[in-house]
Chimera marker file (.cmm) of the C-alpha trace (Angstrom):
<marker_set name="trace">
<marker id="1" x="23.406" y="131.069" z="122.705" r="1" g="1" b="0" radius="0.5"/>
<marker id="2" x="22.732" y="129.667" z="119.092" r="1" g="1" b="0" radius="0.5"/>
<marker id="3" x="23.469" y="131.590" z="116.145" r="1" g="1" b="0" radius="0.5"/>
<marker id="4" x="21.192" y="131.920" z="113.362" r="1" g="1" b="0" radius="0.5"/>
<marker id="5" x="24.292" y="132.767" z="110.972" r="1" g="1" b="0" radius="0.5"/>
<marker id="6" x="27.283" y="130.716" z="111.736" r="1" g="1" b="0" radius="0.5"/>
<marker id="7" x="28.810" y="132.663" z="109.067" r="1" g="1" b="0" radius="0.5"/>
<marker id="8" x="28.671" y="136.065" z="110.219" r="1" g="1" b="0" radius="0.5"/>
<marker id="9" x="29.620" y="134.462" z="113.258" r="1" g="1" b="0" radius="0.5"/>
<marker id="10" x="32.724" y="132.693" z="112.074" r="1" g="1" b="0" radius="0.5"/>
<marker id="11" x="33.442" y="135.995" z="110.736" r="1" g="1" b="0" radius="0.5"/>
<marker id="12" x="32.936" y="138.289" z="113.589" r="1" g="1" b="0" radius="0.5"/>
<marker id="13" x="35.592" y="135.483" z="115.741" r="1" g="1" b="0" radius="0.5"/>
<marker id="14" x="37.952" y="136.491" z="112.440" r="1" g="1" b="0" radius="0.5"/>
<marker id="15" x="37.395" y="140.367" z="112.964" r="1" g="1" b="0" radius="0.5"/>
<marker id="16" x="38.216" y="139.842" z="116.725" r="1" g="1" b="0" radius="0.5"/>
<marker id="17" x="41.240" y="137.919" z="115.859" r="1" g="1" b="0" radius="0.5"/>
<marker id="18" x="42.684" y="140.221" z="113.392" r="1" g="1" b="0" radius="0.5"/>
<marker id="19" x="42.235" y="143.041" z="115.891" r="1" g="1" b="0" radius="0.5"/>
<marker id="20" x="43.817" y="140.807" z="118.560" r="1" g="1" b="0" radius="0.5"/>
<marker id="21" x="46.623" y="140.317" z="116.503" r="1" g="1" b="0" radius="0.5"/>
<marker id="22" x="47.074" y="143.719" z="115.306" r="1" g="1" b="0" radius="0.5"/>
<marker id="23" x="47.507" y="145.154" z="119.103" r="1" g="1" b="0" radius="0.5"/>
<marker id="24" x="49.813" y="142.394" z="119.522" r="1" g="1" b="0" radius="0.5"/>
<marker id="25" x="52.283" y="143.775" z="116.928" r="1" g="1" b="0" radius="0.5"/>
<marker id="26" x="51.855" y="146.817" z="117.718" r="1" g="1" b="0" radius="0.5"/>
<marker id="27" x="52.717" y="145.891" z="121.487" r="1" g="1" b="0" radius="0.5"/>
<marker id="28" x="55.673" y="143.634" z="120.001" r="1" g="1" b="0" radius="0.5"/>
<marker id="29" x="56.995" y="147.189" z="118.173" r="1" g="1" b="0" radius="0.5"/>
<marker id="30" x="56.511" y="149.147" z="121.232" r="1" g="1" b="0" radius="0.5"/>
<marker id="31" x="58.417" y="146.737" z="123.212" r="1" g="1" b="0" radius="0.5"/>
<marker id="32" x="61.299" y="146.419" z="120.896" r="1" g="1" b="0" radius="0.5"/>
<marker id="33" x="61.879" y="150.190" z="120.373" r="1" g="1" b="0" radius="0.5"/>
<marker id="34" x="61.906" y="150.504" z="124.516" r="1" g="1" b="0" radius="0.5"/>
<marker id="35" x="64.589" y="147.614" z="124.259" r="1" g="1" b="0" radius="0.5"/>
<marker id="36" x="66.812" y="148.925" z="121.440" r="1" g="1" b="0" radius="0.5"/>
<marker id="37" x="66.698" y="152.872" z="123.369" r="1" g="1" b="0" radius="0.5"/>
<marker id="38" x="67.968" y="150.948" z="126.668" r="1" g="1" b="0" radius="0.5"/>
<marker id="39" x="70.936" y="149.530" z="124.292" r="1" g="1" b="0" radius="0.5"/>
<marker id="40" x="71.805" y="152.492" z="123.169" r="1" g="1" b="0" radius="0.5"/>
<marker id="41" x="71.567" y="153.898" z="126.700" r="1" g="1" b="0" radius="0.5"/>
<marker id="42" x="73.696" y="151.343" z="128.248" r="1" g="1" b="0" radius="0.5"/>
<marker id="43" x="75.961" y="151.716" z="125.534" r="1" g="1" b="0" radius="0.5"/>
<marker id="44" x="76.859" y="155.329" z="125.910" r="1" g="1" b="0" radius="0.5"/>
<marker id="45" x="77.279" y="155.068" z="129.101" r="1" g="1" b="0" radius="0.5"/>
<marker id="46" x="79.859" y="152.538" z="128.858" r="1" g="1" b="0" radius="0.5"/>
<marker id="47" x="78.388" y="149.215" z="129.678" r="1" g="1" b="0" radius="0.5"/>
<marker id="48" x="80.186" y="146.608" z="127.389" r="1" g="1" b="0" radius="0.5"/>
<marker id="49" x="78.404" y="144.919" z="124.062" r="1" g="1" b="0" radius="0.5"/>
<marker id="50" x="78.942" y="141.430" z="125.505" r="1" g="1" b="0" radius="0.5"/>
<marker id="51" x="76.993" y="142.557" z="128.609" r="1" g="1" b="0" radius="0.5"/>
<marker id="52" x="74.398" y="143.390" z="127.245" r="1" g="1" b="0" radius="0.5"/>
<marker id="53" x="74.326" y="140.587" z="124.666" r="1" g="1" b="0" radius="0.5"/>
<marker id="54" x="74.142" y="138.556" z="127.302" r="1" g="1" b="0" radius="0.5"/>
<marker id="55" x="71.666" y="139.686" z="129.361" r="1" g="1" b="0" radius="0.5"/>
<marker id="56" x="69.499" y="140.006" z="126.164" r="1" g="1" b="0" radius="0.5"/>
<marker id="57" x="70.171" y="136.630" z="124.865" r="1" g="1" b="0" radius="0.5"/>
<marker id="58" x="71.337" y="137.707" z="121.876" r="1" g="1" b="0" radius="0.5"/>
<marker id="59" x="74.664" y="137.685" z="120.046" r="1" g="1" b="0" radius="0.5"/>
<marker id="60" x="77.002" y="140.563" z="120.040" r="1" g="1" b="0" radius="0.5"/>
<marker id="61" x="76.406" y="141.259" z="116.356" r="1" g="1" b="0" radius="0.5"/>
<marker id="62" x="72.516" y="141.452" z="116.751" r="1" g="1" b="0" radius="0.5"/>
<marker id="63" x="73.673" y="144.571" z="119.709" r="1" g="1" b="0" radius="0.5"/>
<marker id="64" x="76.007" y="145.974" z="116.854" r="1" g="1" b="0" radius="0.5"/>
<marker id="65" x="72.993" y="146.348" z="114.639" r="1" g="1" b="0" radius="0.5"/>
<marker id="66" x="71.208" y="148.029" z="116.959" r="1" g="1" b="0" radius="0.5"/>
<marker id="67" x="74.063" y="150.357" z="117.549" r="1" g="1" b="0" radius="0.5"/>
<marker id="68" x="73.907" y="151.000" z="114.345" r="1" g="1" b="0" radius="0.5"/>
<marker id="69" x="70.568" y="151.195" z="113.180" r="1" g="1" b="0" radius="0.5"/>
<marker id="70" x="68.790" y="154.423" z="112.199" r="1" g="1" b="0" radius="0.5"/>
<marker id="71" x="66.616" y="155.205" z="115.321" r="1" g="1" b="0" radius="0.5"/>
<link id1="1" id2="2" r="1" g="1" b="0" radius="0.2"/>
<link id1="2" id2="3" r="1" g="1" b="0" radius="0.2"/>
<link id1="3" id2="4" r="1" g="1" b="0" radius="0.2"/>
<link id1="4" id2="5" r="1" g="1" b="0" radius="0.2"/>
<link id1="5" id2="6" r="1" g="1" b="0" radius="0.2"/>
<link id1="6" id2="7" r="1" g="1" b="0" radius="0.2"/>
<link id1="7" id2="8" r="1" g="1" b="0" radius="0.2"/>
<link id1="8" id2="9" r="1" g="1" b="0" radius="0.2"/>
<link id1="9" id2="10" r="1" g="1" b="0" radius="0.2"/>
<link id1="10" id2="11" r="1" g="1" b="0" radius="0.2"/>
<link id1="11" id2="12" r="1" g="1" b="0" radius="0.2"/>
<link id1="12" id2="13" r="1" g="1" b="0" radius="0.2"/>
<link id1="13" id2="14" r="1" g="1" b="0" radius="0.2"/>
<link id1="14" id2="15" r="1" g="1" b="0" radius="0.2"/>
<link id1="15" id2="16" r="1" g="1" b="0" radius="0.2"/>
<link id1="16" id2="17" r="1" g="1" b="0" radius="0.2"/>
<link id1="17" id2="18" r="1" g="1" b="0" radius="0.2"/>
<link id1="18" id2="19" r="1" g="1" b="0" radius="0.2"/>
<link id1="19" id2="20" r="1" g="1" b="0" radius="0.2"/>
<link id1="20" id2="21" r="1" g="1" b="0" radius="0.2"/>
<link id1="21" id2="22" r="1" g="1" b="0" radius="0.2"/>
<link id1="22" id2="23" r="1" g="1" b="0" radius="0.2"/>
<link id1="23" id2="24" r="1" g="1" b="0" radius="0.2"/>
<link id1="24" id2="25" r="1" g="1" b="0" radius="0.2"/>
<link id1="25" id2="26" r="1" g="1" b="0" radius="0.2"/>
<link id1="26" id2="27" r="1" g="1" b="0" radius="0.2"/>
<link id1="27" id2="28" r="1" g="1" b="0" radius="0.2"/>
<link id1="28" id2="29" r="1" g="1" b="0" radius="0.2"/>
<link id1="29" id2="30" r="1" g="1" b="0" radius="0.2"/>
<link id1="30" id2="31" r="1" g="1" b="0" radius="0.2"/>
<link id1="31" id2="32" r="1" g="1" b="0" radius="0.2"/>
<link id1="32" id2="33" r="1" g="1" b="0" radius="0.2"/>
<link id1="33" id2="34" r="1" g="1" b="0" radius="0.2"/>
<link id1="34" id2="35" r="1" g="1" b="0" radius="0.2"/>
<link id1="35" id2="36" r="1" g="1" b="0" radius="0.2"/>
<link id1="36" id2="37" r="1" g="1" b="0" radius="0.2"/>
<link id1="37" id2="38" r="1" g="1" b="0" radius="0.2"/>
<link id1="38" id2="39" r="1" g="1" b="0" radius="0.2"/>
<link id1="39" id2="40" r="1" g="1" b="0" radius="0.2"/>
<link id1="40" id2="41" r="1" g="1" b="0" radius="0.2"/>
<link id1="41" id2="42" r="1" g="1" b="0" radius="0.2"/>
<link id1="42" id2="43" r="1" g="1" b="0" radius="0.2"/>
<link id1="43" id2="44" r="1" g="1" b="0" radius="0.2"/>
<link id1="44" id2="45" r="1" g="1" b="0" radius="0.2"/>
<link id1="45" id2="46" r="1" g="1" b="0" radius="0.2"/>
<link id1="46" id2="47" r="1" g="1" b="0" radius="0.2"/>
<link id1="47" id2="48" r="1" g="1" b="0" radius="0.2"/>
<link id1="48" id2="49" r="1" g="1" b="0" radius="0.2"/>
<link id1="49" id2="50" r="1" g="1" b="0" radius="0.2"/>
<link id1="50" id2="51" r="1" g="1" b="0" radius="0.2"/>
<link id1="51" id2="52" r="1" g="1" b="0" radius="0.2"/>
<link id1="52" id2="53" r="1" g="1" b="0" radius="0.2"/>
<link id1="53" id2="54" r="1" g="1" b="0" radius="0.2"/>
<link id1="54" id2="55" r="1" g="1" b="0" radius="0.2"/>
<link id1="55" id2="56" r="1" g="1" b="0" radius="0.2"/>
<link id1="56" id2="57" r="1" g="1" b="0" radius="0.2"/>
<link id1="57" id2="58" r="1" g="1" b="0" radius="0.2"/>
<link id1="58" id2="59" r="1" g="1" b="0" radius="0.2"/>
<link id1="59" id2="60" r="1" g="1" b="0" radius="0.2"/>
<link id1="60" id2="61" r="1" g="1" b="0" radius="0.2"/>
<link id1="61" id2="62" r="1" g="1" b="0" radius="0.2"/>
<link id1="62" id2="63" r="1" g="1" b="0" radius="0.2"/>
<link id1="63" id2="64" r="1" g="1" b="0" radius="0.2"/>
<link id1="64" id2="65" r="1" g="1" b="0" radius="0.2"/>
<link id1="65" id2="66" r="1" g="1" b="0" radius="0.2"/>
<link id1="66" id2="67" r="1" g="1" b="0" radius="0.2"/>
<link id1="67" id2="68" r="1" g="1" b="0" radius="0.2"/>
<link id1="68" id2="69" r="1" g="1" b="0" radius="0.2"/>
<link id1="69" id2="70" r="1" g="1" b="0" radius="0.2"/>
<link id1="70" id2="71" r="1" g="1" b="0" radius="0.2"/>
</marker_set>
């Protein structure tokens, strides 16, 4: 297909990006929040920071902060 107007064309690829990219963080947000509620789960119910730092891959501070954070 040629396009008469490369660009409106160039820009319609940028709309489709930014929307792209938008969903993406929004995913990314979703995704975190899920993670952070399953800390605070596992947690309260007794399941020890370094476990949990560990199976996230993060340190025990970063679990700390999501203790800790305003949810």
């Amino acid at each position: 297909m040629t396009e008469k107007d490369p660009q409106a064309a160039a820009l319609r690829r940028l709309d489709v990006a930014i929307t792209i990219a938008h969903q993406a963080q929004q995913k990314a947000a979703d995704e975190r929040a899920h993670i952070e509620a399953a800390v605070r789960e596992a947690l309260a119910s007794g399941v020890k920071v370094s476990e949990i730092a560990a199976r996230l891959g993060v340190t025990v501070q970063r679990v700390y902060q999501i203790k800790n954070a305003k949810s």
